[in-house]
N, C-alpha and C positions, 0 to 999 in steps of 0.2 A: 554404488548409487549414493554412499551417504556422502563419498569425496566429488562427485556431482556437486550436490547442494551445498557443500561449504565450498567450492569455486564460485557457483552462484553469489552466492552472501557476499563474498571478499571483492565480488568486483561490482556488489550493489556504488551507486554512487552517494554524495550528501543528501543528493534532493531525496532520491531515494528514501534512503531512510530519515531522514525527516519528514518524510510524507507518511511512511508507515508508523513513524511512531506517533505523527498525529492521530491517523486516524487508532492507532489501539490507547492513547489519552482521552479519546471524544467518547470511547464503549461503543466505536461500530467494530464490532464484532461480530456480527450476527447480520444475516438477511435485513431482518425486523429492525435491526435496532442501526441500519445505514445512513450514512451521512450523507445526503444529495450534493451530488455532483456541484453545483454551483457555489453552495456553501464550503464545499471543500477546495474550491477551487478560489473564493475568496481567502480562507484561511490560512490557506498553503503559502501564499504573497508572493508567489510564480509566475511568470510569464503565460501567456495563455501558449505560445508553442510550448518551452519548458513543463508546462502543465498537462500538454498530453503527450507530449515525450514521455514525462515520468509515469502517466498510465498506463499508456501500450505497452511500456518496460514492466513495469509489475503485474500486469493483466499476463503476459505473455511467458511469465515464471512461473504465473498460479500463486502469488502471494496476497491480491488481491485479488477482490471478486467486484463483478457489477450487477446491480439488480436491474433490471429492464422490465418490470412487472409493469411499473408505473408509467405516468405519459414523461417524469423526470428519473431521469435513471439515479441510480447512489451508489456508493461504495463503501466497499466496507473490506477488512482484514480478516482472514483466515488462517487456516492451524500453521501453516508454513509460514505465513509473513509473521507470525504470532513468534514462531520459532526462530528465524531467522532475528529477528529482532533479539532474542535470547541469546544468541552466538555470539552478534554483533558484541553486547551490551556484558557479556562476560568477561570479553578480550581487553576489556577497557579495565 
């Protein structure tokens, strides 16, 4: 399993992780402490396709999470994109 997720990590792309290492710089980490979507989506300076490109790609590894509580949904980084970002950033 763990040569799974480091195949994962190796074929993340740039947007990729420059998206996740935005949002673990912003402190959404947490439910509570997410960065809504639009905000992120300004910040990121992405194409609105490239922009949800890179979120169904990380939504669909489980590296991020989306809150859908609210009427604006947000995002936010979790233990794996947390991790993965650690892999990434060790190799360098």
């Amino acid at each position: 399993m763990d040569e799974y997720f480091h195949f994962i990590v190796e074929n993340l792309d740039v947007q990729d992780i420059q998206f996740l290492r935005m949002l673990s710089n912003d402190g959404a980490n947490a439910k509570y402490k997410a960065l809504l979507s639009a905000k992120a989506f300004e910040k990121s300076g992405l194409s609105e396709a490239k922009y949800r490109n890179v979120i169904i790609r990380l939504g669909a590894v489980r590296f991020i999470e989306v809150n859908t509580t609210s009427k604006e949904h947000s995002l936010f980084i979790n233990g794996y994109g947390k991790k993965a970002l650690a892999i990434i950033f060790d190799k360098q």
